[in-house]
mmCIF file of the C-alpha atoms, coordinates in Angstrom:
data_MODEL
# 
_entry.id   MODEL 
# 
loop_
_atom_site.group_PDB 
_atom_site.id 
_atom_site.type_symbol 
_atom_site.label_atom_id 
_atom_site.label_alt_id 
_atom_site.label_comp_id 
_atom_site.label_asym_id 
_atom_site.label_entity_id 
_atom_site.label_seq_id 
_atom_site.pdbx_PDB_ins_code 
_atom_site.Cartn_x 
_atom_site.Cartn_y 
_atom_site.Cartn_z 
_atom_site.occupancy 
_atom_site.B_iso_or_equiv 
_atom_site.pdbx_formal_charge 
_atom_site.auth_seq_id 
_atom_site.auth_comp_id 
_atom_site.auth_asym_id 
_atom_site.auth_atom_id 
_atom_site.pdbx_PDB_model_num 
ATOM 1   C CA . UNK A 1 1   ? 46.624 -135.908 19.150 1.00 0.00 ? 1   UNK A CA 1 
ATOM 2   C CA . UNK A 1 2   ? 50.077 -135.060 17.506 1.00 0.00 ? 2   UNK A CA 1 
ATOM 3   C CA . UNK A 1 3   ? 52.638 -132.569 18.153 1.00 0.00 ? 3   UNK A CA 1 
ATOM 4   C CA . UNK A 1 4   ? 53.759 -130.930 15.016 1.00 0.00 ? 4   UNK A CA 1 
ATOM 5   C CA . UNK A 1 5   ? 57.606 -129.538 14.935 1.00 0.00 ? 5   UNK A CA 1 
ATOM 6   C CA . UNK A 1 6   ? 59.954 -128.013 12.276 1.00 0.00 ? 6   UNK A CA 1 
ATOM 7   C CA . UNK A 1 7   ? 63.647 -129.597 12.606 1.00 0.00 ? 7   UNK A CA 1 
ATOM 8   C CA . UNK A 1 8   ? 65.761 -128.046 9.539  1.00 0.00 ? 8   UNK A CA 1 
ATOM 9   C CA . UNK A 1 9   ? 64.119 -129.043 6.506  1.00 0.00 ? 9   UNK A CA 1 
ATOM 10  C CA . UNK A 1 10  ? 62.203 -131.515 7.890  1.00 0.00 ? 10  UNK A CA 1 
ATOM 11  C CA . UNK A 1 11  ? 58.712 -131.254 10.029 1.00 0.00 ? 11  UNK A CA 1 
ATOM 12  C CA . UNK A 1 12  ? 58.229 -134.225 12.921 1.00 0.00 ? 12  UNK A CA 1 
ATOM 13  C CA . UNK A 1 13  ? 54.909 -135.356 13.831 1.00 0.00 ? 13  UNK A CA 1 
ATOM 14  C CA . UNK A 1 14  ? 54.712 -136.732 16.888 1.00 0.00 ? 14  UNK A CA 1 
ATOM 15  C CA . UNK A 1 15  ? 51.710 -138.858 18.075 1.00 0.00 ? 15  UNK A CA 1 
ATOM 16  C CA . UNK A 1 16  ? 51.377 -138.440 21.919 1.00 0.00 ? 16  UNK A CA 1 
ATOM 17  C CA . UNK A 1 17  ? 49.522 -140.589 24.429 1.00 0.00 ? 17  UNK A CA 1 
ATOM 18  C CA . UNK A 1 18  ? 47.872 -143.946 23.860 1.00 0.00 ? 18  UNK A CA 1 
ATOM 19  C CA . UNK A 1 19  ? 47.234 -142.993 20.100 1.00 0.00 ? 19  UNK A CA 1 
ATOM 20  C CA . UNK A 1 20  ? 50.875 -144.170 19.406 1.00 0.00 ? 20  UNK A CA 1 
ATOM 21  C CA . UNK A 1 21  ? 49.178 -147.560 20.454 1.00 0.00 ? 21  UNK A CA 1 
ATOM 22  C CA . UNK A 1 22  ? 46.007 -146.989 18.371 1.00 0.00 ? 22  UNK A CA 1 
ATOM 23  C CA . UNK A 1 23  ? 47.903 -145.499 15.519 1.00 0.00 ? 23  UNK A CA 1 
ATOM 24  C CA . UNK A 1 24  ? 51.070 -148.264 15.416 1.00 0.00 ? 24  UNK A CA 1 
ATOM 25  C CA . UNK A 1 25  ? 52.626 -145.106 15.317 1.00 0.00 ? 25  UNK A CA 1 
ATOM 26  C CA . UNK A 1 26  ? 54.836 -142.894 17.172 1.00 0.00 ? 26  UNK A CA 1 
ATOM 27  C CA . UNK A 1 27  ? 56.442 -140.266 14.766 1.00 0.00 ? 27  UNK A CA 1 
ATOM 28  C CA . UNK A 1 28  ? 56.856 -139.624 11.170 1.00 0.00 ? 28  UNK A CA 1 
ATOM 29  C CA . UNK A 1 29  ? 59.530 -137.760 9.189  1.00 0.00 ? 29  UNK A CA 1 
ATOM 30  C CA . UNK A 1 30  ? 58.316 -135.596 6.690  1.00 0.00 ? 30  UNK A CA 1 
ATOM 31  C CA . UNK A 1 31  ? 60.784 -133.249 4.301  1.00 0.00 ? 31  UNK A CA 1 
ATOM 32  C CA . UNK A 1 32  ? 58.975 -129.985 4.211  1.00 0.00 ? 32  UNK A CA 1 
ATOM 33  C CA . UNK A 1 33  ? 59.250 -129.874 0.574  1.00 0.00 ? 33  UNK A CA 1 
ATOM 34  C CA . UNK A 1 34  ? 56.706 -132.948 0.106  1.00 0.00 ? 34  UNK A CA 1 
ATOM 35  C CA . UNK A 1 35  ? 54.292 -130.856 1.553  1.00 0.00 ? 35  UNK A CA 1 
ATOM 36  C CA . UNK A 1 36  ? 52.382 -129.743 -1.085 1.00 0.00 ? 36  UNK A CA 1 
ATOM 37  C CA . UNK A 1 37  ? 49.326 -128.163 0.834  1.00 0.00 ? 37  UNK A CA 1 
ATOM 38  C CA . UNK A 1 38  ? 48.055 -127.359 4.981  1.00 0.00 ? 38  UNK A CA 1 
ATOM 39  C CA . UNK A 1 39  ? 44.477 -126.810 5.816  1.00 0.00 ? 39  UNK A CA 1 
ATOM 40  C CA . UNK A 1 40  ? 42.124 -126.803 8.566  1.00 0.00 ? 40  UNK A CA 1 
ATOM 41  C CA . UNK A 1 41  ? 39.269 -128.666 8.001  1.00 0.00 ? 41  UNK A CA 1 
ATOM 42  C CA . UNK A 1 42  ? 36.496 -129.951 10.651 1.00 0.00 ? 42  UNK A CA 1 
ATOM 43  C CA . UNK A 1 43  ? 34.494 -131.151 8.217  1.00 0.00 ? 43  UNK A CA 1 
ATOM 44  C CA . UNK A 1 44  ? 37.281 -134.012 6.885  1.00 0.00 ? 44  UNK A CA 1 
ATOM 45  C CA . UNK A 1 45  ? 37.226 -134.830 10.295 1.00 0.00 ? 45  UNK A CA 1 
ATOM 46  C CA . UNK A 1 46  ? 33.690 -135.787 10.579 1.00 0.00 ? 46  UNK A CA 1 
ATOM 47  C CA . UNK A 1 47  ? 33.349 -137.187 7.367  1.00 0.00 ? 47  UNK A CA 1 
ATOM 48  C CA . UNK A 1 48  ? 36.046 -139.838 7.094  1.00 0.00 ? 48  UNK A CA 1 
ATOM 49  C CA . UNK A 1 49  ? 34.955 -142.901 5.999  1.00 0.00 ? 49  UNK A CA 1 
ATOM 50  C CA . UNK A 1 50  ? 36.880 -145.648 4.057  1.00 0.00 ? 50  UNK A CA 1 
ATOM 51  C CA . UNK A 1 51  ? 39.111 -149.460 5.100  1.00 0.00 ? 51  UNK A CA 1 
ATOM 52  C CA . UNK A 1 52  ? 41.818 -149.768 7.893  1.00 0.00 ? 52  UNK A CA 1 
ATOM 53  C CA . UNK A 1 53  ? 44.784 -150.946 6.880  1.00 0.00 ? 53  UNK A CA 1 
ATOM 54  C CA . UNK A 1 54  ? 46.680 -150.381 10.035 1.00 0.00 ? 54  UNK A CA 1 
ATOM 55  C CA . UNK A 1 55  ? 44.986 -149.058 13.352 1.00 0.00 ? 55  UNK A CA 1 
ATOM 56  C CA . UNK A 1 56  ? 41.976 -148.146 15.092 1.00 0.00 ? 56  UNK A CA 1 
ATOM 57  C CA . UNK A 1 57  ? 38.562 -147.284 14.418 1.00 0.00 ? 57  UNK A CA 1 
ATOM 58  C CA . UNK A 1 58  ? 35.579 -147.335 16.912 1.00 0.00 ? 58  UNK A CA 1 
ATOM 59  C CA . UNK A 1 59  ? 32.528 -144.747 15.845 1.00 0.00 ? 59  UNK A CA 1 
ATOM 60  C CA . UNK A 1 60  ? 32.131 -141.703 17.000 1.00 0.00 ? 60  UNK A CA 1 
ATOM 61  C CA . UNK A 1 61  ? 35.455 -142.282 19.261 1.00 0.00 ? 61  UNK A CA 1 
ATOM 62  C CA . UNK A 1 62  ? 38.681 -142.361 17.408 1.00 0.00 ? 62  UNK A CA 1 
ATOM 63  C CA . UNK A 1 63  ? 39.953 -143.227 14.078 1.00 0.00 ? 63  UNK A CA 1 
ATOM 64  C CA . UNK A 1 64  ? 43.746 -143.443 14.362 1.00 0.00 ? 64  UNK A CA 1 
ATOM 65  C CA . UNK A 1 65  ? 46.114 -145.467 12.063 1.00 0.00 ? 65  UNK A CA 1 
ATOM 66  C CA . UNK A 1 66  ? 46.481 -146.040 8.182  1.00 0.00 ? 66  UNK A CA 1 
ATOM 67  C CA . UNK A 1 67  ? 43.487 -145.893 5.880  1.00 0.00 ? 67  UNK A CA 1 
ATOM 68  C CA . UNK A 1 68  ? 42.598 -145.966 2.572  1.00 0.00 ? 68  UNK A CA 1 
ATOM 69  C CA . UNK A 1 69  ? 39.948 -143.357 2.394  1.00 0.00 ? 69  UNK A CA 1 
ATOM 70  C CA . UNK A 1 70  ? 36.797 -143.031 -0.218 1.00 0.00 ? 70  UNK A CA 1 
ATOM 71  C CA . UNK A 1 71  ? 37.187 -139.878 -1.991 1.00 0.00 ? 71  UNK A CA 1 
ATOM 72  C CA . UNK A 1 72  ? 40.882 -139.134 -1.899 1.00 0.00 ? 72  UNK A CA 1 
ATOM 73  C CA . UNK A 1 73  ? 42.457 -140.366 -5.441 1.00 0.00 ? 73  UNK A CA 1 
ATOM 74  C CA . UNK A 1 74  ? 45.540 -142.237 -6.028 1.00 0.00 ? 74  UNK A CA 1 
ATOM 75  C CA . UNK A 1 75  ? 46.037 -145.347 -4.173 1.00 0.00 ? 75  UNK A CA 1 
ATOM 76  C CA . UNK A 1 76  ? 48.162 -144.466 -1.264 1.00 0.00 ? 76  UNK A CA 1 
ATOM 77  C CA . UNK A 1 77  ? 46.782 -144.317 2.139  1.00 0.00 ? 77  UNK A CA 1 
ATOM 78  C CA . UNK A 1 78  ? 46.423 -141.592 4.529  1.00 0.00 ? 78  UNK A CA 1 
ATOM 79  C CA . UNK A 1 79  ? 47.296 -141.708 8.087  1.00 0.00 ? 79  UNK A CA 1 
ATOM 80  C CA . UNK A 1 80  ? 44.810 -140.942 10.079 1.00 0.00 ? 80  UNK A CA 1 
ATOM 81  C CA . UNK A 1 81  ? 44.765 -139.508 14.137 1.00 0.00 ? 81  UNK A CA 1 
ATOM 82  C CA . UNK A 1 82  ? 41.563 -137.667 15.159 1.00 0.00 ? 82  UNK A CA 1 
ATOM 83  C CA . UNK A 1 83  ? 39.269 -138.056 18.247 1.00 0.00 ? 83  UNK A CA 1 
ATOM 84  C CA . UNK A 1 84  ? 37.905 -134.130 17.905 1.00 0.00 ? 84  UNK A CA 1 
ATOM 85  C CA . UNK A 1 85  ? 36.908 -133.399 14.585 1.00 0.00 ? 85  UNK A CA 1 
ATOM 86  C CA . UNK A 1 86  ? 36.834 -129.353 15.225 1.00 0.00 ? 86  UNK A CA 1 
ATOM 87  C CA . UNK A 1 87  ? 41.013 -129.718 15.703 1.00 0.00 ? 87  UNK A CA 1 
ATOM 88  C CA . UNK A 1 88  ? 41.754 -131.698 12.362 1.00 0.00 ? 88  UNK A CA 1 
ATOM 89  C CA . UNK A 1 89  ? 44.562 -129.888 9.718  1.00 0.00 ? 89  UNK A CA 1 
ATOM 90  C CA . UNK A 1 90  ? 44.933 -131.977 6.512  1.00 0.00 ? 90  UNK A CA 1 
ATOM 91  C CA . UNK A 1 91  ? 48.374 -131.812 5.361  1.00 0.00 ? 91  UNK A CA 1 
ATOM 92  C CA . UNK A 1 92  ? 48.662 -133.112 1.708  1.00 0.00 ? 92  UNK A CA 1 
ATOM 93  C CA . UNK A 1 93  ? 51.627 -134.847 0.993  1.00 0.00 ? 93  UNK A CA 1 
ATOM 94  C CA . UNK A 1 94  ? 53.791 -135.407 -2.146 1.00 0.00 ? 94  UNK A CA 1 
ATOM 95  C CA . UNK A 1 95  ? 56.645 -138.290 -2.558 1.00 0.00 ? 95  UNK A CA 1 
ATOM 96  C CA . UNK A 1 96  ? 55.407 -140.191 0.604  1.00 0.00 ? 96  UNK A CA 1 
ATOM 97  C CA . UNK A 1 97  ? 54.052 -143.317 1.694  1.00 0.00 ? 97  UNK A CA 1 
ATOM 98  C CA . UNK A 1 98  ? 51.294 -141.441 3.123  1.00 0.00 ? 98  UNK A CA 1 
ATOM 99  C CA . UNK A 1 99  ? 48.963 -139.193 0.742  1.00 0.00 ? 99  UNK A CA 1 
ATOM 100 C CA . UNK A 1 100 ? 47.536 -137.115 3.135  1.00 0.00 ? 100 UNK A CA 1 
ATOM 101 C CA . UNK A 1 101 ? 47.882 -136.766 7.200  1.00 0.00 ? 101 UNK A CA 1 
ATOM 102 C CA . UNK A 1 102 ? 44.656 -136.034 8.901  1.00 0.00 ? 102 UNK A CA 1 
ATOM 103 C CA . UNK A 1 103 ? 45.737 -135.262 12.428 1.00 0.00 ? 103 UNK A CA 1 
ATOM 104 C CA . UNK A 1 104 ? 44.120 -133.614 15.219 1.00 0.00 ? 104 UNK A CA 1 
ATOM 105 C CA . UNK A 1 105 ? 46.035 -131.187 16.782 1.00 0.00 ? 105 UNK A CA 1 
ATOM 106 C CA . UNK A 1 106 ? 46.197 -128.384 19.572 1.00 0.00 ? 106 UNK A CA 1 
ATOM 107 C CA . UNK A 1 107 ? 45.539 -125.588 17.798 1.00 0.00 ? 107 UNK A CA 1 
ATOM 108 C CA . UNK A 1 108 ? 44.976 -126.061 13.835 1.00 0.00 ? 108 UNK A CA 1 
ATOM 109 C CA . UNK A 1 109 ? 45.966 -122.377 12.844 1.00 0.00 ? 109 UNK A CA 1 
ATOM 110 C CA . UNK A 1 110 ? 49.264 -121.870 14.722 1.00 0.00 ? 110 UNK A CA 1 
ATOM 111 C CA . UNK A 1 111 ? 49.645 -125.561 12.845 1.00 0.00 ? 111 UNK A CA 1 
ATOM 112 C CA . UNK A 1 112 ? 48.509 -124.195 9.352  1.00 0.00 ? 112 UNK A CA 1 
ATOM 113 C CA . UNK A 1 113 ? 51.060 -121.271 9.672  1.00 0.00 ? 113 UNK A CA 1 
ATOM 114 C CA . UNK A 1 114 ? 54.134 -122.889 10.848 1.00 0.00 ? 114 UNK A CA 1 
ATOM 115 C CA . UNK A 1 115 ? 53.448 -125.196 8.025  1.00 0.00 ? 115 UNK A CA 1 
ATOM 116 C CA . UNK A 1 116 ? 52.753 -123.008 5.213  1.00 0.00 ? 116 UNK A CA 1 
ATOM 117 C CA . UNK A 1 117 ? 55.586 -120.334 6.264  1.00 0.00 ? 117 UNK A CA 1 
ATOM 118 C CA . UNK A 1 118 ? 58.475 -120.531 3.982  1.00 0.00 ? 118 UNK A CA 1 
ATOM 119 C CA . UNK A 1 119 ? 62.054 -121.810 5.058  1.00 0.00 ? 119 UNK A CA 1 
# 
């Protein structure tokens, strides 16, 4: 799970719990203007299939870490924290080491909106 939180111009995720250990990842940085799109989307979630890099994967568990994931072009990975599919936001990412976050979080839609609401 990951706590998502705007300081300035800049959103914080968090990684809480043991997925910081699963992840080799506590935090990351993001400047909210390499954002470039915020979504909900359950069926990501289920679907994720592609190499570790970095992390943890046991089926039908947890995926958590850095991944290089079939179907998402470009060759950058995507870090990857979900245990409950239905909670998963995709945040798309522009300028990063990371091309996409898919994190599972609290409540996707509060998420969604406190992402996509301008500065």
């Amino acid at each position: 799970m990951v706590d998502v939180t705007i300081q300035h111009d800049t959103v914080v995720f968090t990684v809480q719990g043991l997925h910081k250990i699963w992840a080799f990842k506590s935090s990351l940085t993001i400047p909210r203007s390499h954002i470039s799109g915020v979504r909900a989307d359950a069926e990501v979630g289920k679907n994720l299939s592609g190499f570790r890099a970095l992390g943890t994967y046991m089926p039908w568990v947890i995926k958590a870490g850095t991944f290089y994931l079939h179907g998402v072009p470009g060759l950058k990975p995507a870090f990857v924290d979900v245990v409950h599919p239905e909670n998963v936001v995709v945040i798309d990412l522009q300028d990063e080491e990371y091309q996409q976050l898919i994190i599972e979080v609290d409540d996707p839609a509060a998420v969604v909106a406190l992402l996509t609401t301008s500065a």
